[in-house]
C-alpha positions, 0 to 999 in steps of 0.5 A: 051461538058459539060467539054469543057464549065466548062474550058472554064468558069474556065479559063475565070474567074480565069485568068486575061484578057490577060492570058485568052484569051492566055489560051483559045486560047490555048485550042481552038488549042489544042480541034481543033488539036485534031478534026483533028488527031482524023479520022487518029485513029478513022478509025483505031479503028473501023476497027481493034477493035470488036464494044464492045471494041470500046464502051468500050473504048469510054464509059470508057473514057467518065467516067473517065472525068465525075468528071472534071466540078465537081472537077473544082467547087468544086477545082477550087479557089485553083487551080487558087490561086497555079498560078501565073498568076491568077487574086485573087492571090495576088503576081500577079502583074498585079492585083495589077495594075489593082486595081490601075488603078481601084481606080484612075477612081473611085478617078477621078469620086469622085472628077467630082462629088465634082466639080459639 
């Protein structure tokens, strides 16, 4: 769960709002497909596996995704400016719309306040 809510904050706040709503999206098929394949496995594993590797395996898995939310903190920036699509990349098109369109409003609303 801890990893599920450190991707869902990292894409949120590194992609602008239509790319991060088609990634988190995304995530959302990808988290459900699995749910849905994972009692063909899981009944699988249980019958065939003795309950000691099983544990292990599942523990070793969860330990091996530990670091993600901690490299994601401390990583994260730098990762979101590699894409194209990040909101803080600068070459990125649409930022730079939507700080146009950002500075038009507040232009606008400076010049309301100079007519009163």
């Amino acid at each position: 769960m801890d990893i599920l809510v450190s991707l869902v904050s990292y894409v949120s706040d590194a992609y602008s709002r239509q790319h991060a709503m088609t990634a988190l999206s995304a995530m959302s098929f990808a988290r459900y497909f699995s749910a849905g394949i994972m009692p063909i496995f899981a009944v699988n594993l249980a019958v065939n596996l003795p309950t000691k590797v099983l544990f292990a395996g599942y523990g070793g898995f969860t330990i091996i995704m530990l670091p993600i939310p901690l490299v994601l903190f401390l990583y994260g920036e730098k990762l979101s400016l590699r894409s194209g699509y990040s909101r803080y990349n600068p070459n990125n098109k649409e930022n730079r719309e939507e700080e146009e369109d950002a500075q038009f409003e507040d232009d606008m609303v400076d010049r309301k306040k100079d007519r009163e």
